[in-house]
N, C-alpha and C positions, 0 to 999 in steps of 0.2 A: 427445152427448159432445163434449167439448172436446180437440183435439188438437193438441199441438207436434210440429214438424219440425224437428229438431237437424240441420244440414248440409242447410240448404234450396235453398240454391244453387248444387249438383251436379245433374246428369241425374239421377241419382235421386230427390233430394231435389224437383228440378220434375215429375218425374212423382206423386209424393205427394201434392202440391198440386194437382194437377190433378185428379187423381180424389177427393180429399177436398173439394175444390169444389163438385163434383155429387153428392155421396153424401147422401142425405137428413136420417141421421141423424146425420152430424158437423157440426161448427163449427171453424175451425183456430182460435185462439190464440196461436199465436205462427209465426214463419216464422223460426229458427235461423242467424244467419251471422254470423261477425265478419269476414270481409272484406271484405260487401257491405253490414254494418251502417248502418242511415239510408238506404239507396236502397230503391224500391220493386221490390217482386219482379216484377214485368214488364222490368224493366228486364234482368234476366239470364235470364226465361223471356216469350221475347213471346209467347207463343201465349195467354201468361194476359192480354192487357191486356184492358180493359173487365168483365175479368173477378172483378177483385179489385182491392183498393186495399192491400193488404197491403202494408207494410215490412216490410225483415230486420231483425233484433233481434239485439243481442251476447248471448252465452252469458251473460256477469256478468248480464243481465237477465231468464234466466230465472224463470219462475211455476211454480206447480203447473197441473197437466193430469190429465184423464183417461183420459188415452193420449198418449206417448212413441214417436214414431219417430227412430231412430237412425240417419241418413244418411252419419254422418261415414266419414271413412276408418277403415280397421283402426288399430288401439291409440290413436285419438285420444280414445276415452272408456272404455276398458277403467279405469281406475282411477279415476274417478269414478263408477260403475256401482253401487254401494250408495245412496252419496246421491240418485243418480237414482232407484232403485227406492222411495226414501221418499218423495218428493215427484211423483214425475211420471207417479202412477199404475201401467198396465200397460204396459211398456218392449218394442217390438218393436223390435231390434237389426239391423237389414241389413247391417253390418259382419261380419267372422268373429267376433269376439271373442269370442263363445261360443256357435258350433255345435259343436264336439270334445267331448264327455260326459271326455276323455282329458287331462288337464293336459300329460301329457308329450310331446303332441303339436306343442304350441307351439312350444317353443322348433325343434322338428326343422323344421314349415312357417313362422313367423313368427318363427323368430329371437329369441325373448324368453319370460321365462318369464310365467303369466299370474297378474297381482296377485291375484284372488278365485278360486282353483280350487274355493270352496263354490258359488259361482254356478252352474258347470257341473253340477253335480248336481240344481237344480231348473231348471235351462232347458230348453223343449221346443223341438225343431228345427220349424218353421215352413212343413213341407208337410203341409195337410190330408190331403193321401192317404193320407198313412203313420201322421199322431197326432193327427189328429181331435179323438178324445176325449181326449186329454192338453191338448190347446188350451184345452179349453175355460172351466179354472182355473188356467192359466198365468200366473205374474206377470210371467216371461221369457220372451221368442219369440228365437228367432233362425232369420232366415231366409237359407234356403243362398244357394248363390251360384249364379250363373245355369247354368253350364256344370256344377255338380253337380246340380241340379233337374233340366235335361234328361238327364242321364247317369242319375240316381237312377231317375226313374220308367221308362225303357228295362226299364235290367237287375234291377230289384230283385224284377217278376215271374218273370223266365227262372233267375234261382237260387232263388227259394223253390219250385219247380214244379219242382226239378234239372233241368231241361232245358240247361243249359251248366254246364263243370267252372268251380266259385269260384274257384279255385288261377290260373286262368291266364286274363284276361278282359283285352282289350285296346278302349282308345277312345281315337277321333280326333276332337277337338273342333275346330269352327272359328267366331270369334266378329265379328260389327262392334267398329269401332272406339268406339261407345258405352261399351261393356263398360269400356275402361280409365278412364271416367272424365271430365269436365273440364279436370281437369289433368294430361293423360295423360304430358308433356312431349314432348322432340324424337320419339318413335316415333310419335306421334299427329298430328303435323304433316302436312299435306297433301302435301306432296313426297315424305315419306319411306312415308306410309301408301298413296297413289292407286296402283292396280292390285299392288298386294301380296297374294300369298301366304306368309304369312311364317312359318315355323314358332317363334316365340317359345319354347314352353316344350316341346323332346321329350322331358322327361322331368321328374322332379318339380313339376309344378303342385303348389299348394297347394288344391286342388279333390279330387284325391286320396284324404283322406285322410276330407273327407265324404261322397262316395262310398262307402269303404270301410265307414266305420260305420256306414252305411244298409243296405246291401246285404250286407254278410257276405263279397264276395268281393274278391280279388288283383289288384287295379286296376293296368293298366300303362296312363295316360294321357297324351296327347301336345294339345300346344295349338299352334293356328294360328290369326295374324290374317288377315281376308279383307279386301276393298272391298267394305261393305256398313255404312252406319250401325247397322242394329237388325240384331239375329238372332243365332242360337245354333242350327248342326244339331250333335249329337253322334252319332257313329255305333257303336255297339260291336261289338265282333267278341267272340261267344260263342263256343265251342267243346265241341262233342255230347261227351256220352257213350257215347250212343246214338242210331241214328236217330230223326228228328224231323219229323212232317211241318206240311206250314202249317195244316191244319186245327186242332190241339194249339196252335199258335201264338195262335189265335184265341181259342181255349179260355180260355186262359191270362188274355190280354190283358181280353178283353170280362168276366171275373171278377175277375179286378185294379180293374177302373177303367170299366167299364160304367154304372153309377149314378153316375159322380164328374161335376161338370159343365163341369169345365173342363180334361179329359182327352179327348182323339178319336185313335182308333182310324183310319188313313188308311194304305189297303193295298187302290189300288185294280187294275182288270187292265188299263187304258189310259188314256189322256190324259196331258198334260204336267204335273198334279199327282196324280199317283200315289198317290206320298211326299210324306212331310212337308217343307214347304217354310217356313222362316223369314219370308221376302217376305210373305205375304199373313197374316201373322200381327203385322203390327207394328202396334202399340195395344193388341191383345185381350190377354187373360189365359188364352187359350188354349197349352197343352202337347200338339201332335200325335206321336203314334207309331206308326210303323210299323216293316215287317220282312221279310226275305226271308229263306231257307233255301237252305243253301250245300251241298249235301250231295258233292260234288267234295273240301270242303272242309274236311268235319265242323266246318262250323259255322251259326248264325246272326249273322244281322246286325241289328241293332237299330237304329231312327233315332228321335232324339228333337231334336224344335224349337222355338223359342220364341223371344217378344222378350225379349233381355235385360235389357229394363226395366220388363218388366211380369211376367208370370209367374217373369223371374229375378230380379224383387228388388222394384218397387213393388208390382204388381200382386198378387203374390202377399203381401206383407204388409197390403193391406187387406182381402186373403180370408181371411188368419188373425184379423184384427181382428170381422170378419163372425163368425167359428166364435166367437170369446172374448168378445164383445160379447152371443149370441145376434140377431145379425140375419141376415136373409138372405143366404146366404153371399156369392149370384151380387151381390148389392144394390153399384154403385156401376162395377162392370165388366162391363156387360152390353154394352159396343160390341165388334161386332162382325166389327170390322176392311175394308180396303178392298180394290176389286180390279177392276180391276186398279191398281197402284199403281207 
């Protein structure tokens, strides 16, 4: 298959390329940038040199494709998004612009209302775990956002299993500064980001409200930047209805996501990786979770990890590609990650 990357010149967009490099059965087509238009793509992702001869290409110069990834920022292709869906194949969206099933969601996280709210009705959200088989004739993907993919797969077995009240679910997300992007501006700057704990968002993220729709339940989420380039832990704090011991926890979990392959279960009774640890997860399209039992507390705690550029947003869009292509899912992100690193 032939495949464009719209916004190739972001951290996301070079993670795209880099695992579309080595994936057997793609070919890229186009590498998506107008501001790095006419320079070669090594030149903004070295890791690719020797690797490709690829130039960036101006959006005016778009072709047809048979598969569309969408790297840009939020609303930067929300109203061109028909014309794309005729021409550039099967469109997987890494933007928000159409995870919310919700129109009126919009305007409340992003401030705007959204041009095609027909769209949202045939878009499938873009984690295998959860719609699999909706993937797999999707002409739309949209894939979540890093810090809702790790919050989603945590808590969405602990409320379908009622093991925590929906009504009242609290998580504390902490992210590298990758997350915000490229061009993060002055908060991403090295002076202001080095040795930061920074609570950016206690309260309405826009993460929230995909959360909500996954999971069913009463998301009170709170965001913090760390000094860490890659990585995403989300922690949740559930609260019992009843007691709940860890063996049910297991139960739960190893039924949820036992057969999934890029799901682990890490909940160990010693050593310094325990828990799920963001660090030794950066490259892989691995999502680790674990959990402990707070019963002092009437609650559980959930931990979910991942790189946020791979299982929160590239990584995870070339395993949707996998499911809607019919390839092998694992095919193209079987690295393994490093360690110590």
């Amino acid at each position: 298959m032939k495949a464009t990357v719209l916004g190739a010149s972001g951290y996301v967009g070079g993670e795209l390329l880099r695992l579309l490099l080595r994936h057997s059965d793609m070919e890229i087509g186009q590498a998506i940038s107008d501001s790095m238009a006419g320079k070669a793509v090594s030149r903004v992702h070295p890791n690719l040199r020797k690797a490709t001869d690829l130039v960036f290409a101006p959006r005016s110069a778009l072709r047809p494709a048979d598969v569309t990834f969408v790297a840009a920022p939020h609303g930067e292709v929300m109203d061109d998004l028909p014309t794309l869906l005729g021409t550039g194949g099967i469109v997987i969206d890494l933007s928000a612009d159409h995870r919310l099933k919700d129109p009126a969601r919009y305007p409340e996280y992003y401030h705007r209302e959204h041009p095609h709210p027909e769209l949202l009705a045939s878009s499938v959200l873009g984690l295998p775990e959860l719609h699999r088989d909706a993937l797999r004739t999707a002409p739309l993907i949209a894939v979540p956002g890093c810090i809702a993919t790790a919050s989603i797969l945590a808590l969405r077995p602990l409320v379908a299993a009622g093991l925590v009240d929906p009504s009242r679910v609290v998580i504390d997300a902490k992210s590298g500064s990758s997350a915000s992007g490229r061009d993060a501006g002055p908060a991403g700057q090295h002076a202001e980001r080095a040795g930061v704990i920074r609570a950016y968002a206690p309260a309405g993220h826009r993460h929230t409200a995909e959360i909500e729709q996954e999971t069913g339940a009463r998301v009170a989420l709170s965001c913090h930047a760390v000094e860490a380039v890659r990585g995403v832990l989300a922690t949740v704090h559930g609260f019992t209805p009843r007691p709940v011991e860890e063996k049910e926890l297991w139960r739960t979990y190893r039924a949820a996501y036992g057969a999934e392959p890029f799901v682990r279960i890490v909940h160990e009774s010693d050593g310094i990786h325990r828990e799920p640890e963001p660090k030794i997860l950066s490259g892989t399209n691995y999502c680790d979770l674990g959990f402990a039992v707070d019963p002092h507390a009437d609650r559980i705690v959930a931990l979910g990890a991942l790189d946020n550029l791979m299982k929160g947003a590239a990584g995870n869009a070339v395993q949707c590609l996998n499911v809607r292509a019919g390839f092998p899912e694992t095919r193209g992100l079987e690295f393994l990650g490093l360690h110590p690193i």
